[in-house]
C-alpha positions as CSV (number, residue, x, y, z in Angstrom):
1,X,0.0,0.0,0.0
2,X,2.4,2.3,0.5
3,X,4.5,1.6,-2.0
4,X,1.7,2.7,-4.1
5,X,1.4,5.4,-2.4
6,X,5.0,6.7,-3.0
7,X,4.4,5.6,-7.5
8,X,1.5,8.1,-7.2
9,X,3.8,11.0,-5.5
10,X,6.3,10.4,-7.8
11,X,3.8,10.4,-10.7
12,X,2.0,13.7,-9.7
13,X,5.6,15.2,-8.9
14,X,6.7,14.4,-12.7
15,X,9.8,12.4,-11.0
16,X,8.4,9.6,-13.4
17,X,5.9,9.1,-15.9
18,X,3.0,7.1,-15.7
19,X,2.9,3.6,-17.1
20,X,7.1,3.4,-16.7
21,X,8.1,1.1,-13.8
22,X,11.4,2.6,-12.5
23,X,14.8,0.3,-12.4
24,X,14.6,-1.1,-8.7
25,X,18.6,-1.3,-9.2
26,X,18.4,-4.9,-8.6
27,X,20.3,-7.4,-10.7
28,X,17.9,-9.3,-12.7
29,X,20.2,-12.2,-13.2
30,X,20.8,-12.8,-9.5
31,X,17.1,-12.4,-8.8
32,X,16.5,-15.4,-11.4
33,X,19.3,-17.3,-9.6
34,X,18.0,-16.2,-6.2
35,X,14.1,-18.0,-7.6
36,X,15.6,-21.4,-8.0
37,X,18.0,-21.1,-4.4
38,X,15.9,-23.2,-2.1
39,X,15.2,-26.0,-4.8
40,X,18.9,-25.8,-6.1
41,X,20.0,-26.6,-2.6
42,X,17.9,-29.6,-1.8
43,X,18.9,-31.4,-4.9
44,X,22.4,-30.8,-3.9
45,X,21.8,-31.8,-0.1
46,X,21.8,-36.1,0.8
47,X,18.4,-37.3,2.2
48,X,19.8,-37.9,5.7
49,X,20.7,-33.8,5.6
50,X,17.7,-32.8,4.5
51,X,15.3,-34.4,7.1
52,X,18.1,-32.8,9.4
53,X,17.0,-29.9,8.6
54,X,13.3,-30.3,8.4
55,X,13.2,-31.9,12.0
56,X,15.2,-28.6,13.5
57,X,13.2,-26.4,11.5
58,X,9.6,-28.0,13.2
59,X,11.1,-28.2,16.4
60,X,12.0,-24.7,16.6
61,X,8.8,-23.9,15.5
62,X,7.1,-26.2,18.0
63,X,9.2,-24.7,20.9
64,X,7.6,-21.0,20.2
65,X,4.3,-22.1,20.2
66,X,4.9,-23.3,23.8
């Protein structure tokens, strides 16, 4: 919402025009990498290592709900 908020401002200010999205200076080939990261790394990780890390991930979310 607010970021809305701030594309109308800059709209009505003339600091861009309307229908232009503006560069968010990110690098898009990082944020395609960054889409396959959590799937990447499972394939890599063995079995055993991956229920490793699914068991300490539900228990610390158990131990907040405590």
């Amino acid at each position: 919402m607010i970021g809305a908020a701030v594309k109308v401002m800059r709209i009505a200010t003339g600091e861009i025009e309307e229908g232009i999205e503006a560069d968010d200076g990110k690098d898009k080939a990082a944020q395609e990498l960054g889409r396959k990261g959590g799937k990447a790394r499972a394939e890599k990780l063995s079995k055993e290592k991956r229920a490793e890390i699914a068991r300490a991930a539900a228990n610390k979310r158990w131990a907040n709900k405590k």
